[in-house]
C-alpha positions, 0 to 999 in steps of 0.5 A: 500500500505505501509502495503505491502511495510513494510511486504517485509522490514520486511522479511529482519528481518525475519527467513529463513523459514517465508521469503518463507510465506511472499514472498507468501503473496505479490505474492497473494495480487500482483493479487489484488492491485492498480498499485501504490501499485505494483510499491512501492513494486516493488522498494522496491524489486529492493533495495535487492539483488537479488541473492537468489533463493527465492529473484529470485522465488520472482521476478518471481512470483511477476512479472506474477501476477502484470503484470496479475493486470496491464492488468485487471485494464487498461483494465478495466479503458479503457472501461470507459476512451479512454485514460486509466489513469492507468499506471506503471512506470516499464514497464514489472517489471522483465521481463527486468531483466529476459532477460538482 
């Protein structure tokens, strides 16, 4: 979890054209992390500004594939918990900042 966290600080000291790659590399391993893990990047994303248009294409991508990891694993927790014990502390992630 950290290891993701320090690979999106690390794009802030990076080339331009690394950025993009390493922007890629969170969106894919969003698809297969733990809720936590989602939402300490997450907030380590919301530190930036967001007025780029990789920093956009960021949160877009990001927030499909989380939102897409969040499901799976609540739905899965549910077959074994009535209550699942899985949860996020941002909702929807950037959909909210999407349609503000």
């Amino acid at each position: 979890m950290k290891n993701v966290a320090s690979l999106f600080k690390l794009a802030n000291t990076r080339h331009e054209s690394e950025v993009t790659i390493i922007y890629e590399i969170i969106c894919s391993l969003a698809e297969f992390i733990k809720v936590d893990a989602l939402d300490t990047i997450y907030s380590e994303i919301l530190k930036c500004s967001i007025n780029s248009e990789k920093t956009i294409s960021l949160l877009k991508n990001f927030t499909i594939k989380a939102i897409t990891n969040y499901t799976k694993q609540k739905s899965f927790l549910s077959t074994f918990f009535k209550k699942s014990k899985n949860s996020n502390k941002y909702g929807n992630y950037a959909l909210d900042l999407f349609f503000k």
